[in-house]
N, C-alpha and C positions, 0 to 999 in steps of 0.2 A: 729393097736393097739399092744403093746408090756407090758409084765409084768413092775414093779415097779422095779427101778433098787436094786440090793443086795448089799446093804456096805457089808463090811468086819469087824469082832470084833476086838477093838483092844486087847483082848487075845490073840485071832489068831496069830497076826502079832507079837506080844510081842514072844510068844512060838516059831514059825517058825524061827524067828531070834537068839533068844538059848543066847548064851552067847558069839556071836562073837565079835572081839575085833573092828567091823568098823558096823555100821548102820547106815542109813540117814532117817529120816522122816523130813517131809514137813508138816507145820501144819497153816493151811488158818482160820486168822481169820475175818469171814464177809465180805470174797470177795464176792460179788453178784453178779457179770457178768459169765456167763456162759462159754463162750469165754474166760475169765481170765483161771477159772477154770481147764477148759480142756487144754490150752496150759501148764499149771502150772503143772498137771498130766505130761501134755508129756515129759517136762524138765525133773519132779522126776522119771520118769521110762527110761530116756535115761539115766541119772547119775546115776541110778543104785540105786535108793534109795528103800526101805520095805514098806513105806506106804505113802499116804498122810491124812490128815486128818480136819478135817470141824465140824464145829457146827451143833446140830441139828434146829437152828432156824437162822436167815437173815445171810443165806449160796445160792450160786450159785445152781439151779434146775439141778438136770444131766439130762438134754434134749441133744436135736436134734443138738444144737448149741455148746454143751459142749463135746459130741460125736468127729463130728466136728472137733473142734480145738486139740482134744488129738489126732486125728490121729490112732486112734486105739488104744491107750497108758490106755485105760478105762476097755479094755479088760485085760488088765494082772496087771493093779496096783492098787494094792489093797485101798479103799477109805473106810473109815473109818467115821462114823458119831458119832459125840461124844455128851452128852449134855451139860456135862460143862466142857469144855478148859481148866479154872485153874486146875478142879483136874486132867485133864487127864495129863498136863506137871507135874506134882506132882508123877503120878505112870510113867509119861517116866523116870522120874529122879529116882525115886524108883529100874526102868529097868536098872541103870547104863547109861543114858544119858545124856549129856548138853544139855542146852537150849541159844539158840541164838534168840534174837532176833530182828529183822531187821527193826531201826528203823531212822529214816533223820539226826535227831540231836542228835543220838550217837554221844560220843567221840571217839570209838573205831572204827577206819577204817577196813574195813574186811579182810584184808591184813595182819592185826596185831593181829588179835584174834587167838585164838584157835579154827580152823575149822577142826576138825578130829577127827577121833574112832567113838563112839557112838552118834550120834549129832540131834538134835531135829532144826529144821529153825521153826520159827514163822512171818510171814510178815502178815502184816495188812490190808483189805483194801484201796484203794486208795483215796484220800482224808481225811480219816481219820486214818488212821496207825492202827496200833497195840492199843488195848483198854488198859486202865489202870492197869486193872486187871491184864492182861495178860504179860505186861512190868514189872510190880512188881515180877510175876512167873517166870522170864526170869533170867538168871544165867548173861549172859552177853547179851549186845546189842552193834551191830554194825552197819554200815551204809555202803555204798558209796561212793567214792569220783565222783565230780561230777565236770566236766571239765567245760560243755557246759552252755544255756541259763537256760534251763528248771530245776526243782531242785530235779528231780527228773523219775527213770525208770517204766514203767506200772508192777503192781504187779508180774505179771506173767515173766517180764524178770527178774526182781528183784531176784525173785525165783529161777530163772533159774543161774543168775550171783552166789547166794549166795551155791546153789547146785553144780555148778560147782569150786567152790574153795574148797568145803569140797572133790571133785573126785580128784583134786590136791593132795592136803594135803596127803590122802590117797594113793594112785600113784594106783587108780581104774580107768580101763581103757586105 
């Protein structure tokens, strides 16, 4: 048996980050797979991003399997449980951040957006994207280009692709 895992406030992470001119947070809405989750962490703490962050309700368990897939990436990055996602992209933006978010049938190819400085990702569960609410709160949305059959990358690479363009942009790393 092991304690109840410890989110992180997003004050915290807000304060800790100060006023630099580059942040990345990661902001999962209604991934459920635990697996997602945890590889999704691992991406934002390899690309160097301050936090990730999750709903307090039909959000991935940080178990065994989300452990797991971060690779250890659970221990140092800060996770964040929020209860409602619109206000929180409300005080990111408030923080001086953009809000991107990542959605299929964006017009805006990711390649072509504004991925840098202060920046907020929003990706949506799989099969169901990004919620209305939360697309509405979104400053801009981008997408993918996508070569192959499938129309579409599993959450958690998505993440990973869209966190690695803002490490670009940035020349972090």
């Amino acid at each position: 048996e092991t304690a109840a895992f410890e989110f992180a406030s997003l004050h915290e992470v807000l304060e800790r980050v100060g006023d630099a001119a580059t942040s990345l947070v990661l902001v999962l809405d209604h991934v459920t797979d635990p697996g997602n989750l945890g590889a999704a962490v691992r991406s934002a703490d390899v690309a160097g991003a301050d936090a990730v962050i999750v709903p307090g309700r039909r959000t991935a368990a940080v178990n065994s399997v989300a452990f797991k897939a971060a690779a250890g990436a659970l221990a140092h990055m800060p996770l964040v449980q929020e209860t409602n996602l619109a206000r929180t992209l409300e005080t990111l933006k408030a923080a001086g951040y953009w809000v991107a978010g990542a959605d299929a049938d964006a017009e805006t190819l990711v390649w072509d957006a504004e991925m840098n400085g202060r920046l907020a990702i929003v990706v949506g569960a799989e099969g169901e994207g990004l919620s209305r609410l939360l697309k509405e709160r979104c400053d801009f949305l981008v997408r993918l280009p996508v070569a192959g059959h499938v129309d579409s990358l599993n959450v958690a690479q998505a993440a990973s692709v869209l966190a690695f363009e803002w490490v670009r942009r940035t020349s972090r790393g």
